[in-house]
Biopython code that builds the backbone (N, CA, C, O; Angstrom):
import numpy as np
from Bio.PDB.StructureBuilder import StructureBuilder

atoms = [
    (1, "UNK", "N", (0.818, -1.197, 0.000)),
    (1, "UNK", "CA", (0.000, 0.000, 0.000)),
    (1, "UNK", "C", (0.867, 1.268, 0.000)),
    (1, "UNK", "O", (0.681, 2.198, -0.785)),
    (2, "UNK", "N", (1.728, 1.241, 0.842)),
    (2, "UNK", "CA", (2.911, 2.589, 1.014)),
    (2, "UNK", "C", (3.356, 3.133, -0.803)),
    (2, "UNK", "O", (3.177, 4.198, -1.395)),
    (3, "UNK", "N", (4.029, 1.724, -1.250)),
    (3, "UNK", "CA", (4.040, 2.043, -2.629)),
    (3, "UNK", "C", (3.103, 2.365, -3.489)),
    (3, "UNK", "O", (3.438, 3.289, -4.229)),
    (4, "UNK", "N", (1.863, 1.864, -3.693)),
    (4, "UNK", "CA", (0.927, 2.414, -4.279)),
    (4, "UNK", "C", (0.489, 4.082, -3.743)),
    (4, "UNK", "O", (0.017, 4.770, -4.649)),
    (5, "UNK", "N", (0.596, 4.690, -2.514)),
    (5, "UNK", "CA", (0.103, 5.511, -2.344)),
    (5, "UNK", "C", (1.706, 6.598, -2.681)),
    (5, "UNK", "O", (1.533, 7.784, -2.963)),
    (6, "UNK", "N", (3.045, 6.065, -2.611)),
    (6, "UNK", "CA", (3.561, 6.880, -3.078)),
    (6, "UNK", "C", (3.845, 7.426, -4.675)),
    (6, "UNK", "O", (4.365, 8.491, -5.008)),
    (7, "UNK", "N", (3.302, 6.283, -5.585)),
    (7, "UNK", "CA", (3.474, 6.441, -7.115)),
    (7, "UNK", "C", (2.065, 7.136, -7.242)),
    (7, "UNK", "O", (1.969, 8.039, -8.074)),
    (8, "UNK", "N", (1.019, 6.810, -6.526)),
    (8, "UNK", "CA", (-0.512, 7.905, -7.049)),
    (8, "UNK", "C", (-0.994, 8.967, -5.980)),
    (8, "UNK", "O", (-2.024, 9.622, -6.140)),
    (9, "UNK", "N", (-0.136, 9.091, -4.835)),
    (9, "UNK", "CA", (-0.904, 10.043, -4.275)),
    (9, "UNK", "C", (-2.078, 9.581, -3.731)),
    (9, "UNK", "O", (-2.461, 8.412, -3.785)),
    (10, "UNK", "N", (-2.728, 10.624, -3.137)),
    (10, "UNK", "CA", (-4.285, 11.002, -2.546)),
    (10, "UNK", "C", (-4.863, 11.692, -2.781)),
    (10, "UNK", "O", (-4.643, 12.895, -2.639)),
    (11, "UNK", "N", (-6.002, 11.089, -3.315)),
    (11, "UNK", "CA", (-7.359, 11.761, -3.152)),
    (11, "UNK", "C", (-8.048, 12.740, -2.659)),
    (11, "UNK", "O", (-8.792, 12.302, -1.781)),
    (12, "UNK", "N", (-8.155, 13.850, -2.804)),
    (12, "UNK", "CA", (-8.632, 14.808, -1.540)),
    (12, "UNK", "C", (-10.241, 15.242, -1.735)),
    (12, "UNK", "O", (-10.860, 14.875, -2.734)),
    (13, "UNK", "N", (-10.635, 15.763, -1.065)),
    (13, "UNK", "CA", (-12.329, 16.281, -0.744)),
    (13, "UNK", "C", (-11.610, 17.426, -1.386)),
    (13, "UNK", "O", (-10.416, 17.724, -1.396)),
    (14, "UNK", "N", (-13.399, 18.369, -2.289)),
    (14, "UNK", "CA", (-12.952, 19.624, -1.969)),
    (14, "UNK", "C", (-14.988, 19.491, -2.096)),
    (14, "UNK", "O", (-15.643, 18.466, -2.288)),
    (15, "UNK", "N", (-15.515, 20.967, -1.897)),
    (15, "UNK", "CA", (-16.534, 21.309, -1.386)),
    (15, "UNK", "C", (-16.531, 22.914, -2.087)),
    (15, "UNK", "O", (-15.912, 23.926, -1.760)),
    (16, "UNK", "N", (-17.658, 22.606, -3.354)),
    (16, "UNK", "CA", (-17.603, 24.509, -3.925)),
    (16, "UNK", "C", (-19.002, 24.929, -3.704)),
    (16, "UNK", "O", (-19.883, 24.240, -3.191)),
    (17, "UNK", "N", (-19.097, 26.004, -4.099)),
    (17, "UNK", "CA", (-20.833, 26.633, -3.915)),
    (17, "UNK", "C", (-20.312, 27.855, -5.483)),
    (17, "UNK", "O", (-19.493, 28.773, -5.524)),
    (18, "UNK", "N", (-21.059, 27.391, -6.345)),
    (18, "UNK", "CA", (-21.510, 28.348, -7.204)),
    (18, "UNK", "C", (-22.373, 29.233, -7.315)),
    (18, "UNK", "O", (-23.536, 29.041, -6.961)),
    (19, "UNK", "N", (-21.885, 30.530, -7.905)),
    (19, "UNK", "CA", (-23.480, 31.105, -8.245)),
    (19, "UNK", "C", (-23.625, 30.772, -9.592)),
    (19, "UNK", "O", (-22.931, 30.052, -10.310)),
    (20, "UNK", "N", (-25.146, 31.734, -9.932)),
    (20, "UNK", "CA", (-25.568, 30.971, -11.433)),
    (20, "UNK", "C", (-24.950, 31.219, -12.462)),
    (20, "UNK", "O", (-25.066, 30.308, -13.282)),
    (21, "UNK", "N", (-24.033, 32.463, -12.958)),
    (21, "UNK", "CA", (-23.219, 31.912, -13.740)),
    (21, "UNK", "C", (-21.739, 30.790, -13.686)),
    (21, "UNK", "O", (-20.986, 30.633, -14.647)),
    (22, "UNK", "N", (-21.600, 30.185, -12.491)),
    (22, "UNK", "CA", (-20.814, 29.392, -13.153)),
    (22, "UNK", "C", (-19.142, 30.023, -11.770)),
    (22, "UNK", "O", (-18.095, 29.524, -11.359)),
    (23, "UNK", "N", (-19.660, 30.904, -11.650)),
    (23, "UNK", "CA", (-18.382, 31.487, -10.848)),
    (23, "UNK", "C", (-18.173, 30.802, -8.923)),
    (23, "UNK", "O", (-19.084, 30.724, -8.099)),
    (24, "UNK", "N", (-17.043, 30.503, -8.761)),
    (24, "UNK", "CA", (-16.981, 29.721, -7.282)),
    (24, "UNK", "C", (-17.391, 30.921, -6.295)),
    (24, "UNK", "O", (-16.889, 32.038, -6.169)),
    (25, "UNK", "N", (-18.143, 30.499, -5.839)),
    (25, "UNK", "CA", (-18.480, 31.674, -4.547)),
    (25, "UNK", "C", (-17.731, 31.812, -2.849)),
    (25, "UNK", "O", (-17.457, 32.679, -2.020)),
    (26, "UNK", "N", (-17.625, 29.989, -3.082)),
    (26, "UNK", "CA", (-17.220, 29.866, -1.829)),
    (26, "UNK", "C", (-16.344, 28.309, -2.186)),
    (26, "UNK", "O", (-16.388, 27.753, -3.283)),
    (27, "UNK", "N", (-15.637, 27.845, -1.083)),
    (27, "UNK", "CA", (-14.876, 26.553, -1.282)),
    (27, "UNK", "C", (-14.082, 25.929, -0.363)),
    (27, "UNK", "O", (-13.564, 26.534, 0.576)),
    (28, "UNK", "N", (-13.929, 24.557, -0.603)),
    (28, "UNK", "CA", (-13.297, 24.334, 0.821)),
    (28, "UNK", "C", (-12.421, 22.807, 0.300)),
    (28, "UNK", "O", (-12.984, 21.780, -0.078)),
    (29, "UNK", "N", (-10.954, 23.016, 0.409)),
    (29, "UNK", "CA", (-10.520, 21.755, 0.138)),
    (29, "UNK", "C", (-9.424, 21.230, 1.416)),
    (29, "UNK", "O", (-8.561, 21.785, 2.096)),
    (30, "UNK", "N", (-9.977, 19.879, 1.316)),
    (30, "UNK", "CA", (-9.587, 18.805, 2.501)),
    (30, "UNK", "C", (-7.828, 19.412, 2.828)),
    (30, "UNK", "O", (-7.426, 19.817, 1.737)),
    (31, "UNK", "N", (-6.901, 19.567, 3.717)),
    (31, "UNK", "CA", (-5.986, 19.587, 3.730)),
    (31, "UNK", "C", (-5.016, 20.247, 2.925)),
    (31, "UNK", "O", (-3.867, 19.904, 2.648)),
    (32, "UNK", "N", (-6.004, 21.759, 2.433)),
    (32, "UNK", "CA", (-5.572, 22.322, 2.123)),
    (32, "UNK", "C", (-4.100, 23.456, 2.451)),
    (32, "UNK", "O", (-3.574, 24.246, 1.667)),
    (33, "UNK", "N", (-3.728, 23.139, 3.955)),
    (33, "UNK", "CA", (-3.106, 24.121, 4.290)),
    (33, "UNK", "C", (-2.056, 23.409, 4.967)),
    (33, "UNK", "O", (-0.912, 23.849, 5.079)),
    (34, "UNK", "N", (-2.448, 22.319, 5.411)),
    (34, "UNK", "CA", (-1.842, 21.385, 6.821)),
    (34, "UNK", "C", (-2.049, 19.579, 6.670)),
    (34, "UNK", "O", (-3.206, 19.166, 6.603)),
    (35, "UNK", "N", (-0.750, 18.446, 6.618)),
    (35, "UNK", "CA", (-1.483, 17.521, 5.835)),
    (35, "UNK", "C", (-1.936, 16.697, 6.980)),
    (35, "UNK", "O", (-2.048, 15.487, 6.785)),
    (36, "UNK", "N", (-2.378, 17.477, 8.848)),
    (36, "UNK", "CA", (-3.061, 17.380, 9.984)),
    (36, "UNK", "C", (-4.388, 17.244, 9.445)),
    (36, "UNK", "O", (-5.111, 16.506, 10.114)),
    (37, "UNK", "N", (-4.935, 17.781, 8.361)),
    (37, "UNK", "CA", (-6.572, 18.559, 8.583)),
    (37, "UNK", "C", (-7.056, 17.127, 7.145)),
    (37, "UNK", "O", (-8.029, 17.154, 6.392)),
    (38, "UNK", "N", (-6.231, 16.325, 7.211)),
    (38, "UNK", "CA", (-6.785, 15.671, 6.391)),
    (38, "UNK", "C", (-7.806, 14.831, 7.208)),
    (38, "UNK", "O", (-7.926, 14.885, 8.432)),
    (39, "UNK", "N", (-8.618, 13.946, 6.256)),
    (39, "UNK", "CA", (-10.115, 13.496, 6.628)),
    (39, "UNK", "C", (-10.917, 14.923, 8.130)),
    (39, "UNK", "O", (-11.399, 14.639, 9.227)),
    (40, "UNK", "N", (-10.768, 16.060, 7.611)),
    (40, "UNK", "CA", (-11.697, 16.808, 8.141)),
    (40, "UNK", "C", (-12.343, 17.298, 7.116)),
    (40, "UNK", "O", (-11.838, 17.346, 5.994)),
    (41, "UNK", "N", (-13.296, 17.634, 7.337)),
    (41, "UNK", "CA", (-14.392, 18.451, 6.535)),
    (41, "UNK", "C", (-15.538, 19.420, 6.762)),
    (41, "UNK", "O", (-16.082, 19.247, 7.853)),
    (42, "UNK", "N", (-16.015, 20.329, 6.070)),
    (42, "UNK", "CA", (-17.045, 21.261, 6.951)),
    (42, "UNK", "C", (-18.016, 20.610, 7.231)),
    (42, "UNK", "O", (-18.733, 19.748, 6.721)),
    (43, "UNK", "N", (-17.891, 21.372, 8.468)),
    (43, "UNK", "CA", (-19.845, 20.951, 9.052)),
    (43, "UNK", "C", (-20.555, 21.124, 8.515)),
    (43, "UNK", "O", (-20.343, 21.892, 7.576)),
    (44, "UNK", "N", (-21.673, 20.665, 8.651)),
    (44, "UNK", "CA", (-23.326, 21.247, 7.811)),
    (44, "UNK", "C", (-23.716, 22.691, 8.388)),
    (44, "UNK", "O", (-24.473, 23.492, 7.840)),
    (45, "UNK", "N", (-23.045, 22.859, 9.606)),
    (45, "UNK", "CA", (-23.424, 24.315, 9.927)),
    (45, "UNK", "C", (-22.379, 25.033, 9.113)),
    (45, "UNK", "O", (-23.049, 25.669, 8.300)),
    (46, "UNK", "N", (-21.317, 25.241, 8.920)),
    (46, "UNK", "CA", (-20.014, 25.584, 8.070)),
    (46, "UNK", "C", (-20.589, 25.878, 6.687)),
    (46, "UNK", "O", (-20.421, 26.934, 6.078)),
    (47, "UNK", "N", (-21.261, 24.860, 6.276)),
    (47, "UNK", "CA", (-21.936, 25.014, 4.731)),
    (47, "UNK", "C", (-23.170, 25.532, 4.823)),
    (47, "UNK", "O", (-23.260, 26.276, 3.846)),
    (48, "UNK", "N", (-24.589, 25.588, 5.679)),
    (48, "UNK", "CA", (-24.809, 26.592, 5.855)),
    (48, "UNK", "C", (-24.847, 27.733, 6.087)),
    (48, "UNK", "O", (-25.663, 28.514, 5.598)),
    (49, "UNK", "N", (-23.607, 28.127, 7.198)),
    (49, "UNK", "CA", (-23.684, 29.697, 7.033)),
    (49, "UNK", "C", (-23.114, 29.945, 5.654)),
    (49, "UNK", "O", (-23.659, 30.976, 5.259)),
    (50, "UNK", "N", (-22.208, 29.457, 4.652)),
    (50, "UNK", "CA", (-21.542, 29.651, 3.428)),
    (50, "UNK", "C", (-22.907, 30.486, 2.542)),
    (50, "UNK", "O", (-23.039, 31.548, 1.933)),
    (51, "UNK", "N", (-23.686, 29.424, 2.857)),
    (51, "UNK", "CA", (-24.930, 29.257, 1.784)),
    (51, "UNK", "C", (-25.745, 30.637, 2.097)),
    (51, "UNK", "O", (-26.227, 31.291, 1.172)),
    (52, "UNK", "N", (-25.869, 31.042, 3.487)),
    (52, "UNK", "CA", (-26.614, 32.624, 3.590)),
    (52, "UNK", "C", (-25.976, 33.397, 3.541)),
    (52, "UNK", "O", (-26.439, 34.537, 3.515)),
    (53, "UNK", "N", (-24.225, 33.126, 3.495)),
    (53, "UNK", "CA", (-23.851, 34.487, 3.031)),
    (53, "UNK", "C", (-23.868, 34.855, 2.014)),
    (53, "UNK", "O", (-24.183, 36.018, 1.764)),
    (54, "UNK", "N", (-23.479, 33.835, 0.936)),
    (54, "UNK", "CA", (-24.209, 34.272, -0.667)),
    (54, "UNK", "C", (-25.411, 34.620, -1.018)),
    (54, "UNK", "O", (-25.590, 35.170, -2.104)),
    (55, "UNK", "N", (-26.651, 34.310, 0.012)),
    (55, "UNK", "CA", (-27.606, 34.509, -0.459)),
    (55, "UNK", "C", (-27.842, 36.438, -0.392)),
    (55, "UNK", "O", (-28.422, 37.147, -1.214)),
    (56, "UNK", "N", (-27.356, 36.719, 0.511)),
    (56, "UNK", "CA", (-27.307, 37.958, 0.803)),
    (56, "UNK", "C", (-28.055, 38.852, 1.779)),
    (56, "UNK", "O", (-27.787, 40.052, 1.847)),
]
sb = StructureBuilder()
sb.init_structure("model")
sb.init_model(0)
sb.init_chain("A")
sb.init_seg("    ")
for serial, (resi, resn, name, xyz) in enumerate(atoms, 1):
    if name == "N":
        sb.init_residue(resn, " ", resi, " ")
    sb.init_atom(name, np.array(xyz, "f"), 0.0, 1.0, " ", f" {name:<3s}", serial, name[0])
structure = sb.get_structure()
């Protein structure tokens, strides 16, 4: 497994919110910063507030 995961890597989450044309509004990818924060992900409260702040 070590070898397989060092010749392909990992997989990561990411999490976008569009508006209607097409443009990212908001986003969120797994271990993006720290490779600690891997298998975390936003809450449903996290993606709701996302969702009313675009709404406006």
């Amino acid at each position: 497994m070590v070898k397989f995961r060092a010749a392909h890597g990992t997989q990561l989450a990411g999490y976008f919110l569009l508006d209607r044309t097409g443009i990212i509004r908001w986003l969120f990818s797994e271990a993006a910063e720290r490779i600690n924060d891997l298998a975390k992900f936003p809450s449903e409260e996290q993606i709701l507030a996302a969702v009313r702040s675009l709404a406006g």
